[in-house]
C-alpha positions in Angstrom: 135.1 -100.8 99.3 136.7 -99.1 96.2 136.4 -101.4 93.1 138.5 -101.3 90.4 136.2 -100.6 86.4 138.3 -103.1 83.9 136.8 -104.2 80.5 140.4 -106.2 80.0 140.3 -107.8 82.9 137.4 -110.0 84.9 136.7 -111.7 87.8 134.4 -114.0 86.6 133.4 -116.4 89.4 135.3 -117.6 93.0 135.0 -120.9 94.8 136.5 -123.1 97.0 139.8 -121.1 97.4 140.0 -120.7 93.3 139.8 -117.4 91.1 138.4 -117.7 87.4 139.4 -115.0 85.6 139.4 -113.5 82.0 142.4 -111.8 81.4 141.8 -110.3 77.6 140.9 -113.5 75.7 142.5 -116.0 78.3 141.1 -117.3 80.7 143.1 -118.8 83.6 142.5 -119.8 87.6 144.5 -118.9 89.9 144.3 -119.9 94.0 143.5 -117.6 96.6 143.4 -118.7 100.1 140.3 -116.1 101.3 138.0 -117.8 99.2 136.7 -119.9 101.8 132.9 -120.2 99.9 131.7 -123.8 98.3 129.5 -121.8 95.6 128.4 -124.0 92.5 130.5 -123.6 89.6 128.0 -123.3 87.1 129.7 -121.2 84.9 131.2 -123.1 81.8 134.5 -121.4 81.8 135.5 -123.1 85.3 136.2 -126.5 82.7 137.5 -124.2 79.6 140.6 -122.5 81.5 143.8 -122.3 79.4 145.6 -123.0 82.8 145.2 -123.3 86.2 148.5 -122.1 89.0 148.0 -125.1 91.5 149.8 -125.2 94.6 152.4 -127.6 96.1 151.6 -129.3 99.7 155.6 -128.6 99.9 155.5 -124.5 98.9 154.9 -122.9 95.7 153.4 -124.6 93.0 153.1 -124.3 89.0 150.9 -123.4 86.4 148.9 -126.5 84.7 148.3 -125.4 81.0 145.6 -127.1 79.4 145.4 -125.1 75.6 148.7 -123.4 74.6 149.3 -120.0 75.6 151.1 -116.8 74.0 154.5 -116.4 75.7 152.9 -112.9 76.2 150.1 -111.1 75.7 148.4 -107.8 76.0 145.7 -106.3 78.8 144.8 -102.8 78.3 143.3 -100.1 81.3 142.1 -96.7 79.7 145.2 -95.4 77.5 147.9 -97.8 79.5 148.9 -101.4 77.9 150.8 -104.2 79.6 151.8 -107.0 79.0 150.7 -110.3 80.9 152.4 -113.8 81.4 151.9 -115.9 84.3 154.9 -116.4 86.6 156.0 -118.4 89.1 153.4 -118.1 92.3 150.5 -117.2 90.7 151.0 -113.6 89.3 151.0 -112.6 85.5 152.4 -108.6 86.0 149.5 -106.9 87.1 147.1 -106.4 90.1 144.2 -105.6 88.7 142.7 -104.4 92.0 145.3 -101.6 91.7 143.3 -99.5 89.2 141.6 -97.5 92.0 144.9 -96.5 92.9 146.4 -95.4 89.4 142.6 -93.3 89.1 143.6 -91.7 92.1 147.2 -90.7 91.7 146.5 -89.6 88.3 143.6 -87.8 89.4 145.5 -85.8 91.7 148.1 -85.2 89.0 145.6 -83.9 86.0 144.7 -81.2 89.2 147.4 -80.2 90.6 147.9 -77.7 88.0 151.7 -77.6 87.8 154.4 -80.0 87.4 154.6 -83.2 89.5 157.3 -85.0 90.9 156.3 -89.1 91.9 158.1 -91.7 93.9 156.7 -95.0 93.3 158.5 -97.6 95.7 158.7 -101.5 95.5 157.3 -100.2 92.0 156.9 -104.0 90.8 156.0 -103.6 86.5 154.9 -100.0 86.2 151.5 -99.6 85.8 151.0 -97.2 88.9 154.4 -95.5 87.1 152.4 -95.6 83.6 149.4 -93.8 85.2 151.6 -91.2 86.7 153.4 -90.1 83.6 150.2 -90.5 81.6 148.5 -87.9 83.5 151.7 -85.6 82.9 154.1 -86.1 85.9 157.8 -87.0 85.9 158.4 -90.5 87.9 161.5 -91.9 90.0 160.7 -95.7 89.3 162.3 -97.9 92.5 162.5 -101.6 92.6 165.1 -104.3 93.9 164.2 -106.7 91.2 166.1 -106.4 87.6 163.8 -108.2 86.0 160.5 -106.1 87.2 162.3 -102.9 85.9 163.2 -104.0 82.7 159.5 -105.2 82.4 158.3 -101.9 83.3 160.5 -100.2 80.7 158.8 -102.3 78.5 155.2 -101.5 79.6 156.2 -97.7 78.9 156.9 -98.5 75.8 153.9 -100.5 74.7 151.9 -97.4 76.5 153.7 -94.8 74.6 155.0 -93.4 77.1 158.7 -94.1 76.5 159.9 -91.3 75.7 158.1 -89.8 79.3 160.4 -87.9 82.2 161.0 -91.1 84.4 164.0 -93.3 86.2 164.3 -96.2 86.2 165.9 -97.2 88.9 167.1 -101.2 90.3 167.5 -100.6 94.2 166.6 -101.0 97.7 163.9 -99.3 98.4 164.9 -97.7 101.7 168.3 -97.5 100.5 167.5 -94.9 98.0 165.3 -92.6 100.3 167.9 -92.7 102.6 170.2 -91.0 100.1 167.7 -89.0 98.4 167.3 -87.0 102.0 171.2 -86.6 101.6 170.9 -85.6 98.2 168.1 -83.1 99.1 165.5 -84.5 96.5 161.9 -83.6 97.3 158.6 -85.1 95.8 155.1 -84.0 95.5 153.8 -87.8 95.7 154.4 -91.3 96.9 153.0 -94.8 96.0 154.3 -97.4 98.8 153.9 -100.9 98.1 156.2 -103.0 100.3 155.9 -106.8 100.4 154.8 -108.3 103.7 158.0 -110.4 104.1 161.3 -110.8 102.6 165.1 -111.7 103.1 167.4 -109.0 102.5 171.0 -109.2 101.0 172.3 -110.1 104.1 170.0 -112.8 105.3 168.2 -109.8 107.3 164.2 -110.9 108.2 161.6 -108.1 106.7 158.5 -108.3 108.0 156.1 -105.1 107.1 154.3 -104.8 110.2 157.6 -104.5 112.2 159.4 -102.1 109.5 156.4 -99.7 107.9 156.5 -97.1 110.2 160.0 -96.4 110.0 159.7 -96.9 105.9 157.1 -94.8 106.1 159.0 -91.7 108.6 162.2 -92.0 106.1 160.4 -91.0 103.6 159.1 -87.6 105.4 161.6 -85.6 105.0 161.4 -86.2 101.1 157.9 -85.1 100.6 157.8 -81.4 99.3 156.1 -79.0 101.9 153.3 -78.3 99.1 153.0 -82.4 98.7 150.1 -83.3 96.9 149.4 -87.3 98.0 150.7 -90.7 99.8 149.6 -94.0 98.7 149.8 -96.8 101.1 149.2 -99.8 100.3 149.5 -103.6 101.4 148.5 -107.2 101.2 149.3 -108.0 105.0 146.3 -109.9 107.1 148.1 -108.2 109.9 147.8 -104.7 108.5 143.7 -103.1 107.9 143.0 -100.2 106.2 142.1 -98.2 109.3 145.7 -99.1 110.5 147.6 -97.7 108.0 145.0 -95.1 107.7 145.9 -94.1 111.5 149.6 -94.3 110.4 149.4 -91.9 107.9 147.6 -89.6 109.7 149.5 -89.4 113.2 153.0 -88.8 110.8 151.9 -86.8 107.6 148.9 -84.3 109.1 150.5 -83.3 112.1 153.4 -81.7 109.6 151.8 -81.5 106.1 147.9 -81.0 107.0 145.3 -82.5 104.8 143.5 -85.6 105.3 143.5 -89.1 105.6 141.3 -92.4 104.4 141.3 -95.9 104.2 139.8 -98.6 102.7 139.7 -102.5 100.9 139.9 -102.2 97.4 138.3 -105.4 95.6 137.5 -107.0 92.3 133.7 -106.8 90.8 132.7 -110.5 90.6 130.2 -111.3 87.9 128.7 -114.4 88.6 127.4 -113.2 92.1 127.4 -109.2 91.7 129.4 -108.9 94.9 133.2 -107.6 95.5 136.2 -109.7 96.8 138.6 -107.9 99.0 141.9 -108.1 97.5 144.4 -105.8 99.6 144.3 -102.5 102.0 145.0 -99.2 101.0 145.4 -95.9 103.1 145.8 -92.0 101.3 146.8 -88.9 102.4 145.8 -85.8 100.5 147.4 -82.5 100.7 145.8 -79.4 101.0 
């Protein structure tokens, strides 16, 4: 399992379908429904939380504050910054477990040794986007939510990287490859993150495991023949890294060569020493 190397960020302790986390000086809890354990919750901090997101038996749920919080604050990862709030269901702006994945694509950036072109889809606040143009490529920056753009933009800019080569760009995610293959862009790599369900503008039913290999084969013939990575990733049960590992493979090898690998990504937890699993992610690497 690949584990993500915060000092910002910590997973402090996990019990009885609760995260306690610090997330720069706050510290909040948050539900998450794998945490089937009853551990003690010896440490202190479980009962000196600035909040806690508890859920509704109807749906949802909403954040309980207990000592007053910043509107916003700030989380740092290597050179990037962001800024954190907690929203509606649970999240604050970033997935921490995602680090891995930033490492990666900026890895393969830094060694590419010329000019990169990234796609980042369902590109939620940024940070993959931030890593990408930190490590010196030029980013096209897809999501269908306003409000997760403008919060990106405003990552870049607490980042320094403003001023970077990136769009910004409020879409539909398959909308936009579709025209990009009639538009004849290319790119040398791709960060996928799709939800696992949605509704589309017209009422239409999205559920990943039904629609990612056809997301995944429209975006084929706008990878550049010397294509450098893919980056798969999800948060569907349904969906295991050796899946979406296969997936890759059977569509990007066959045509592009390289290689393929899969794998949980997961959050160090302090208390015990051991890592929960918080999503799948599959890669392909060019050669």
């Amino acid at each position: 399992m690949r584990e993500a190397q915060w000092k910002d960020y910590e997973l402090i302790d996990c019990s009885e379908g609760e995260r306690l986390e610090r997330w720069g000086d706050i510290i909040l809890i948050r539900p998450d429904p794998q945490i089937i354990w009853k551990t003690p919750r010896q440490n202190p901090l479980w009962k000196k939380a600035h909040a806690r997101y508890l859920r509704s038996a109807t749906g949802g749920g909403a954040w309980q504050y207990y000592q007053k919080l910043p509107e916003q604050w700030k989380l740092h990862y290597r050179e990037l910054t962001f800024g954190i709030k907690p929203m509606g269901f649970k999240h604050t702006g970033v997935f921490p477990e995602q680090a891995v994945n930033w490492d990666f694509a900026a890895q393969m950036i830094r060694e590419a040794g010329r000019p990169l072109k990234i796609l980042n889809l369902f590109a939620y606040t940024g940070a993959a986007t931030l890593a990408c143009l930190q490590a010196g490529a030029s980013v096209t920056h897809v999501d269908a939510s306003k409000g997760m753009v403008q919060w990106a933009k405003e990552n870049a800019a607490l980042s320094g990287l403003a001023d970077r080569p990136v769009r910004w760009l409020v879409d539909d995610c398959l909308k936009f490859v579709q025209r990009e293959q009639r538009r004849g862009n290319r790119y040398d790599g791709m960060i996928m993150d799709p939800p696992s369900y949605g509704r589309g503008p017209g009422g239409e039913v999205w559920k990943l495991e039904e629609q990612l290999f056809s997301l995944v084969e429209q975006c084929l013939p706008i990878l550049s023949e010397d294509a450098r990575f893919f980056i798969l990733n999800s948060y569907t049960t349904g969906l295991s890294p050796s899946v979406m590992e296969y997936l890759l493979g059977v569509m990007l090898c066959p045509r592009f060569g390289g290689s393929v690998s899969g794998d949980e990504i997961g959050l160090h937890v302090s208390e015990s020493g051991l890592t929960l699993p918080c999503g799948s992610t599959a890669v392909w690497k060019g050669q």
